[in-house]
Every structure is written in C-alpha cells, then in structure tokens.
FIKOLFI-540621 format. One line per 10 residues: number of its first residue (from 0); their letters; for each residue x negated, y negated, z of C-alpha. Coordinates in pm, whole numbers, always signed. Example, Ala and Ser with C-alpha at 12.3 -4.5 7.8 and 13.67 -1.06 7.14 Angstrom:
# residues 2
0) AS) -1230 +450 +780 | -1367 +106 +714 .
This chain:
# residues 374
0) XXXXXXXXXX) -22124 -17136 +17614 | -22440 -17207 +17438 | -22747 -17004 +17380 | -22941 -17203 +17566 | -22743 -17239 +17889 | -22669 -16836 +17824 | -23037 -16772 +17843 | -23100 -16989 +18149 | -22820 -16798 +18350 | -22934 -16476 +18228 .
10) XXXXXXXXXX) -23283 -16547 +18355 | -23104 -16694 +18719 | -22968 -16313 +18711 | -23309 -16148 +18644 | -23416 -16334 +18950 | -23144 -16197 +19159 | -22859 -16483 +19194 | -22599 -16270 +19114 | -22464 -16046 +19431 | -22454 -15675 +19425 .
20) XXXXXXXXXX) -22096 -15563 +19340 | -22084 -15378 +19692 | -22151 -15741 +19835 | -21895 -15934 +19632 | -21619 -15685 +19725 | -21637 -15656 +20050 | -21714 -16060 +20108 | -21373 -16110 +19914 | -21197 -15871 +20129 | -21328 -16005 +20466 .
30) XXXXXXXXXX) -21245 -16374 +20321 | -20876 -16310 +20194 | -20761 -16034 +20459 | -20980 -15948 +20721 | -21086 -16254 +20934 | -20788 -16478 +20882 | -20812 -16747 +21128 | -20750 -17115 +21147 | -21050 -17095 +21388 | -21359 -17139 +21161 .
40) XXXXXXXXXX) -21585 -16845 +21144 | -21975 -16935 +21222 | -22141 -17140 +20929 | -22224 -16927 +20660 | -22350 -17270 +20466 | -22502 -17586 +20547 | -22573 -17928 +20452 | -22881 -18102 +20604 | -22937 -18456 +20493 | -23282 -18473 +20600 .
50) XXXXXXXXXX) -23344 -18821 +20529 | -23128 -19113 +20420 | -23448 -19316 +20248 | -23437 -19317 +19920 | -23657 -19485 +19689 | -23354 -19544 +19389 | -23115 -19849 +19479 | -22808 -19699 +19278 | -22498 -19891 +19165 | -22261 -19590 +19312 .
60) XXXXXXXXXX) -22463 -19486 +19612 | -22541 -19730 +19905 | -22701 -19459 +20124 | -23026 -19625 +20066 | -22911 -19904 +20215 | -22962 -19686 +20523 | -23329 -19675 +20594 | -23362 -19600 +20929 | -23654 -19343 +20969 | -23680 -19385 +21311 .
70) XXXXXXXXXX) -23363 -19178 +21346 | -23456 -18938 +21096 | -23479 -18602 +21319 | -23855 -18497 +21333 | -23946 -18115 +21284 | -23961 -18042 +21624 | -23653 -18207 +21690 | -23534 -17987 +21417 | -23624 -17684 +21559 | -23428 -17741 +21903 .
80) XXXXXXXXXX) -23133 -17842 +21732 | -23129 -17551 +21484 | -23169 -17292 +21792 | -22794 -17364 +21869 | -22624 -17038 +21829 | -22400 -17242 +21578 | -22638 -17203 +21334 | -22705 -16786 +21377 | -22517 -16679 +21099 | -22666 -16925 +20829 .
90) XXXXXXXXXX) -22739 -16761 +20461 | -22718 -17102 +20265 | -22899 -17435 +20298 | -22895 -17727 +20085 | -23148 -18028 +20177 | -23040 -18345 +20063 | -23083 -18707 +20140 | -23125 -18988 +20030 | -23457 -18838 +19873 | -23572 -18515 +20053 .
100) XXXXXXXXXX) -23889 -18572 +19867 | -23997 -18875 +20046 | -24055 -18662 +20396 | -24401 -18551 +20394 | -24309 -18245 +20604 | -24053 -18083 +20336 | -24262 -17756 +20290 | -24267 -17735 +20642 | -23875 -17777 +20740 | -23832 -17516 +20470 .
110) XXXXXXXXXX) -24045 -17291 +20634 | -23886 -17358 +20959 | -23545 -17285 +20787 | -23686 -16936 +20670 | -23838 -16842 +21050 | -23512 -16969 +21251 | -23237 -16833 +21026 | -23261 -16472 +20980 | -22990 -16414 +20740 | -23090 -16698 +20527 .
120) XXXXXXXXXX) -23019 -16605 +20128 | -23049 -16914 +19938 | -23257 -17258 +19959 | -23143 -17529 +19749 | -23239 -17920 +19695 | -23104 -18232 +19565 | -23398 -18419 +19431 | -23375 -18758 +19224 | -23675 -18605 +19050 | -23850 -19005 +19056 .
130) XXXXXXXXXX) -24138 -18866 +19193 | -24314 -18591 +18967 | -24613 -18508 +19172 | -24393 -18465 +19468 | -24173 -18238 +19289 | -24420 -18010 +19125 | -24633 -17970 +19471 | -24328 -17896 +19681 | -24136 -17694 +19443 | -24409 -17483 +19361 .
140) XXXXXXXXXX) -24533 -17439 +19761 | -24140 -17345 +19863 | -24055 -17149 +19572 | -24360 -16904 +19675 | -24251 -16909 +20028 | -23836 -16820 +19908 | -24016 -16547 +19671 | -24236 -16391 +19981 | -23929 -16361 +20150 | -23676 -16273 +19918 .
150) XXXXXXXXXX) -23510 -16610 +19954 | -23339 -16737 +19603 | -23449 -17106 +19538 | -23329 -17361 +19343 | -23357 -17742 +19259 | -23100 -18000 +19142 | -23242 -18297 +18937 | -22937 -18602 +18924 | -22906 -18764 +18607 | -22632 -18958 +18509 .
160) XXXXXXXXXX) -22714 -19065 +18144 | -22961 -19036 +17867 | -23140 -19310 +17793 | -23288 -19629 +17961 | -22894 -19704 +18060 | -23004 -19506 +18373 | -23202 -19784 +18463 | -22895 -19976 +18518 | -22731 -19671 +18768 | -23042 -19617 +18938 .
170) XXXXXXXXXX) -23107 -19988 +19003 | -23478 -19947 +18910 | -23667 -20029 +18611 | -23827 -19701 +18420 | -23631 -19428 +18603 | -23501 -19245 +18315 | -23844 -19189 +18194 | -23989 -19097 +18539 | -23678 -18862 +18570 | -23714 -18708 +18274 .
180) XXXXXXXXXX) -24099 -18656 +18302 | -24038 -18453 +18636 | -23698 -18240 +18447 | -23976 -18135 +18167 | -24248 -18075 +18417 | -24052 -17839 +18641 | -23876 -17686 +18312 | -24277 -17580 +18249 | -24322 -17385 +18561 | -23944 -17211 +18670 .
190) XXXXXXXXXX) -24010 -16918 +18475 | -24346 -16844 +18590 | -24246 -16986 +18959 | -23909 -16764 +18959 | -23687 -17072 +19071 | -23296 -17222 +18900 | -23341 -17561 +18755 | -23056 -17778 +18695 | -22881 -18126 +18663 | -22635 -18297 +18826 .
200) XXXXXXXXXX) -22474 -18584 +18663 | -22225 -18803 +18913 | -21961 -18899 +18656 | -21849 -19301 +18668 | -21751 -19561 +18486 | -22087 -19609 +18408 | -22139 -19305 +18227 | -21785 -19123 +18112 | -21841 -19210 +17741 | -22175 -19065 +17747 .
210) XXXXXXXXXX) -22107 -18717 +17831 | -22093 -18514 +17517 | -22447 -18675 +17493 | -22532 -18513 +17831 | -22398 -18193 +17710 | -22620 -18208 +17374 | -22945 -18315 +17548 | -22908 -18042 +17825 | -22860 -17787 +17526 | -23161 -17916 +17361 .
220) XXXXXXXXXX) -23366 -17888 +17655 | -23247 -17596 +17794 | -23172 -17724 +18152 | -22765 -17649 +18256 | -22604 -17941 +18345 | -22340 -17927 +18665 | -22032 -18241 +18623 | -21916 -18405 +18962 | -21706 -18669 +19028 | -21835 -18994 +19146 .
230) XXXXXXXXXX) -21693 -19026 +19528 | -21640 -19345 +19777 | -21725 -19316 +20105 | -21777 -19442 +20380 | -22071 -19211 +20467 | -22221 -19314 +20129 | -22172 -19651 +20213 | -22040 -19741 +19866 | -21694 -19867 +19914 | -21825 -20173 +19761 .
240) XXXXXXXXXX) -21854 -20021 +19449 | -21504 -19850 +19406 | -21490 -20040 +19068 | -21836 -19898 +18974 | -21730 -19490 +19031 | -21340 -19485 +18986 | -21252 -19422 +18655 | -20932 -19526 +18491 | -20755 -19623 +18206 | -20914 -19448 +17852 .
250) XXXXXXXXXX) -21228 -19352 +18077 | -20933 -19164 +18247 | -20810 -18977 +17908 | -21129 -18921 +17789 | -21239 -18738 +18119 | -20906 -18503 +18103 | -20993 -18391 +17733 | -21383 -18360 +17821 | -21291 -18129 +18133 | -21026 -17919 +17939 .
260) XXXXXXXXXX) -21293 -17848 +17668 | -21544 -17749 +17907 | -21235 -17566 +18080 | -21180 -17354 +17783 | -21537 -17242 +17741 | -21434 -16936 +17915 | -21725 -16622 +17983 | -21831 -16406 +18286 | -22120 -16605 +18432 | -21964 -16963 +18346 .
270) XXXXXXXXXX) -21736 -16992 +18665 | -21758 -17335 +18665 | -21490 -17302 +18359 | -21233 -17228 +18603 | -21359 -17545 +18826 | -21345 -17791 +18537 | -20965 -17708 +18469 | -20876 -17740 +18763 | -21010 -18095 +18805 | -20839 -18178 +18481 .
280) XXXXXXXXXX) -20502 -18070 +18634 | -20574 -18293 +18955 | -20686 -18609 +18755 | -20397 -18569 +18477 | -20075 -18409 +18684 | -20234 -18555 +19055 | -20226 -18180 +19126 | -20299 -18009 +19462 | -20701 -17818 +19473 | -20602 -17421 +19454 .
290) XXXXXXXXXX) -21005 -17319 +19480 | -21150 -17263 +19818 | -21396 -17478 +19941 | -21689 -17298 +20147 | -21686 -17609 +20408 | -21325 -17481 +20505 | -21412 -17117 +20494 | -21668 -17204 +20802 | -21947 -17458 +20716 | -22119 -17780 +20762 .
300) XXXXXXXXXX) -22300 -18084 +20770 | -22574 -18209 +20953 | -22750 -18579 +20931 | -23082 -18687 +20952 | -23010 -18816 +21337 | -22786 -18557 +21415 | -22487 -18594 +21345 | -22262 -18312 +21276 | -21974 -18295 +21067 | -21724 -18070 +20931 .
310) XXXXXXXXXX) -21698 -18157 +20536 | -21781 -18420 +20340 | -21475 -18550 +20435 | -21519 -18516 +20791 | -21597 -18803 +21028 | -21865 -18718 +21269 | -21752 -18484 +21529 | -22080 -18510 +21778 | -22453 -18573 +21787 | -22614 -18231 +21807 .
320) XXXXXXXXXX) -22923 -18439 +22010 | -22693 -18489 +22281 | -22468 -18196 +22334 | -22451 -17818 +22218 | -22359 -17782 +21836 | -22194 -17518 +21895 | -21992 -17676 +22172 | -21932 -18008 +21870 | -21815 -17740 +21658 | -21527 -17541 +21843 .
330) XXXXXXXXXX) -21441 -17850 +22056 | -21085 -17810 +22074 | -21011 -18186 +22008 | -21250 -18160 +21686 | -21072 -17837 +21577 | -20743 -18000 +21632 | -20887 -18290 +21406 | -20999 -18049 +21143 | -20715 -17843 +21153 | -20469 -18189 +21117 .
340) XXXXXXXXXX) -20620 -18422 +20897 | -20870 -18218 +20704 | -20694 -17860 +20624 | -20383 -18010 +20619 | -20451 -18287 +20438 | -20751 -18403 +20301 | -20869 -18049 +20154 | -20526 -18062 +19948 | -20635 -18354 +19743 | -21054 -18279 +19766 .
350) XXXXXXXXXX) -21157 -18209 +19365 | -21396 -17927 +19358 | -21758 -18057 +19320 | -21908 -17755 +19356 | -21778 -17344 +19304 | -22057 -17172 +19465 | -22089 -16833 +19570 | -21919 -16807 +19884 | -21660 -16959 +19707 | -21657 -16753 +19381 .
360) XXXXXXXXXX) -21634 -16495 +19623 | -21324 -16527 +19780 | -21149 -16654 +19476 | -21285 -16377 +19272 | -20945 -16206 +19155 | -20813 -16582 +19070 | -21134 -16597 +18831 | -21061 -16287 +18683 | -20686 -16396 +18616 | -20826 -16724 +18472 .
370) XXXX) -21092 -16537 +18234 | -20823 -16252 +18119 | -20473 -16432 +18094 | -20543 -16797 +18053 .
C-alpha cells in the first residue's frame, strides 16, 4: 500500500471509521451464528437514489435519460415514507442518484435522515463532483451536522480516467477539469472538516488500459481510489451500451493481472485486497462470489418515486407511496422472489463492488485467513 493511501486511512481511523473490537466481535458472531435466517433481518443499510437527474450524459450510464422530477419524492414525502417501521433499525445510508447534488434540499434530507433514524452510524454520497460550489457548500454544512452527532461522513467523487478522455465517458465537454477542480477543493477542507474523501472509477472498455494511471494520480494526490466493475442494467437503463462497459478479449487479461496485483497488496486496513482477488477469480475461472454482500444480510434500495427494492439486482418489489414498506419487504411472494432468484441465484454470480463494514464484519475470520495464509 502506499504512503499516501496509508496516511489517508490512518486519518479515516483518527476520525473513528474503524469499529471498537467489542463491536466487530459480537456483529460477526450475531451474523455467522446467532440470527441465521433466510428471513431478512430489518435493514441495517440503505440505498436512497434521491434523484435520477443528472447533469453528465455518460456513455455507460443512461439513468439520465430519466429526468422525471416530478416523481422525485419531496422531503415531506420522505419523511412519511421513512416512518415505516422498515426503516427502524437503519445505521447506514448512502444517497445517490443520478446527481444528489442537483436537489436543492440535500442538507435538509440529511438532516431528516439524522432525526428519523436513531441508530444511524454512517452518511455517505455518490457525487459526480461537476459542480464545485455545490459540493463544497453541502459537504461542509452535512459534515458539521454528522460531526454534532457523532455520525461518520463521507463522499465518493466518480472518475473514470485522467485526462480530457473523460470528456468522452461523461458525454460533456470540460468535465475532467470541473471534476478535478471539485476532488482538489474538497481534498483542501476533509482534514479540517473531519470527513473520508474518495474516488470511484467504473471500470469499461473505455478506461481498462488506463488504470495504473488512475492508481499513480490517486497516489500523487493523495485521494484513495475504490475499482468497480462497469454493470448493465436495466435500472441504469444502459443495455444499449453493453459494448461500451463489457470488457473482453486483452481488456479481459489485462483486468485479471491489474486485480491480482492490487490483490496481493495485502495489510490490515486494505480489505479491499481480499475483494480485488476475488473478482479476479470470477472474471478469469467464472468463479462463484464467496464474500457476503450487506444487501443479502438485510438491506435495501429505495428510488426517487418510491420504489423499493431488494439489491441492485432486484426488480422492484412495491411502491412504498402506496403500501407499507414494511409490508413490500416481508411480502411473502417478494421473499419467495428473493429467496429464488436472488439468493439462489443471482447473488452467486454478483462481483463484489463494494466490502463495507457490515460486510467486513461478518467475513472477518475469512479476512484474517486471506491476510495470514494466502
């Protein structure tokens, strides 16, 4: 691991990311042996796209193509949705979009998220960091309001490539440079504003090549980079840009060395080690996913009109305007569905985009095996 991704992670600990040992054990216990249920347990994480607008027209994204704010759930419609007892157990949120930034009322649904969910932990957002004075003003306004209530905060920037070859993902002219104004703006104020900063870079045919570059200039500026593969989907209303996002071929070979590299850059706080082998040994050998996934474990989604759904895999199980979220949720023909085509099948073949906490947690001893013996 480099220095500079060491030092970034050290200061996420000093800011309290890291569980209390007390905390991890007895979350890995309760996930592996004590509440052992095909039944999912009440969400412990959500998903909220809180707008599908977006303001980039991307070449492996269509969701902009979905500008509907009229059926974009309003903060008061938030708040009677969110009373659900579904919801109760919450300790994780991550607002996405489309562009969270472009609500005017983003300060304000985080504070909402902070008053209704009373064992919320974490706040995090997926930004595409176009807009620099919107990033700075929110940022700063909800990283005060996480710190005033003990709430950890953090911000994901996407960036797919260095260089004005963004232009060409985003579909925009000068969004590398806007991008990269708002990365070195909020780089200037984490420390004193106690929040994470990182990148996420959607990997495609677009950019595989490029990545040791993406490596380099996230060393250089001292902002850790997080690799995810590029998806099609229906929700993302991209399948007509499967060419665009599905690598193959040398792309193919290059990706499988470039994950088993960052595979073998094995230390305590660089979990994400363990992640990147294991999506080398599902692209190379078409291997089944061994990590959990905190969507299985008990979590969700919920769209901007409503719509609730299990995974990112999930079709839409009910419109929480209409009928009882919790009532979506355990519906026995939904469970049925989840149980059927999602446990037992799609979540076999699902490469792990992301190896958070509650995840980390329960698959703690298989970390340990993979730092010690692999």
């Amino acid at each position: 691991m480099t220095m500079a991704i060491y030092r970034n992670l050290k200061r996420i600990t000093d800011v309290k990311t890291v569980s209390a040992p007390p905390t991890i054990a007895w979350n890995f216990i309760k996930n592996n042996f004590v509440f052992l249920s095909k039944r999912p347990s009440l969400p412990r994480a959500m998903c909220i796209y809180v707008t599908y607008r977006c303001n980039m027209r991307c070449r492996i994204c269509g969701i902009w193509k979905q500008n509907h704010p009229d059926y974009e759930m309003t903060l008061r419609d938030l708040s009677g949705v969110l009373s659900d007892p579904l919801f109760s157990r919450l300790e994780y949120i991550n607002i996405n979009g489309g562009e969270p930034l472009l609500r005017n009322d983003l300060f304000e649904l985080a504070a909402l998220f902070i008053k209704k969910f009373k064992h919320l932990r974490t706040i995090t957002i997926n930004s595409n960091g176009l807009s620099t004075d919107r990033a700075i003003s929110n940022v700063e306004r909800i990283s005060r309001l996480c710190r005033e209530n003990d709430i950890r905060f953090s911000i994901s920037i996407s960036l797919h490539k260095i260089g004005e070859g963004y232009d060409e993902i985003a579909g925009i002219r000068n969004a590398y440079s806007r991008v990269i104004k708002t990365l070195r703006a909020l780089r200037e104020i984490r420390d004193q504003n106690m929040f994470y900063l990182g990148i996420n870079c959607v990997i495609t045919n677009f950019n595989v090549f490029d990545l040791y570059k993406m490596l380099k200039w996230s060393d250089y500026e001292e902002i850790p980079i997080n690799f995810t593969l590029g998806e099609v989907r229906d929700r993302f209303d991209n399948l007509d840009m499967k060419d665009n996002i599905e690598i193959r071929g040398e792309g193919r070979d290059f990706l499988i060395r470039f994950f088993r590299k960052l595979g073998r850059d094995k230390s305590l706080f660089n979990h994400h080690a363990l992640r990147y082998k294991e999506l080398a040994d599902i692209i190379e050998f078409n291997s089944k996913r061994t990590l959990s996934c905190h969507y299985a474990m008990g979590g969700l989604i919920l769209g901007s009109e409503g719509l609730l759904y299990y995974c990112k895999k999930s079709k839409a199980i009910g419109n929480c305007r209409e009928r009882s979220a919790y009532s979506i949720y355990y519906g026995k023909s939904n469970l049925k569905y989840r149980e059927k085509e999602l446990l037992e099948v799609e979540c076999k073949k699902c490469p792990p985009n992301t190896f958070n906490r509650i995840e980390l947690e329960k698959d703690l001893l298989k970390y340990l095996k993979f730092l010690i013996f692999t």
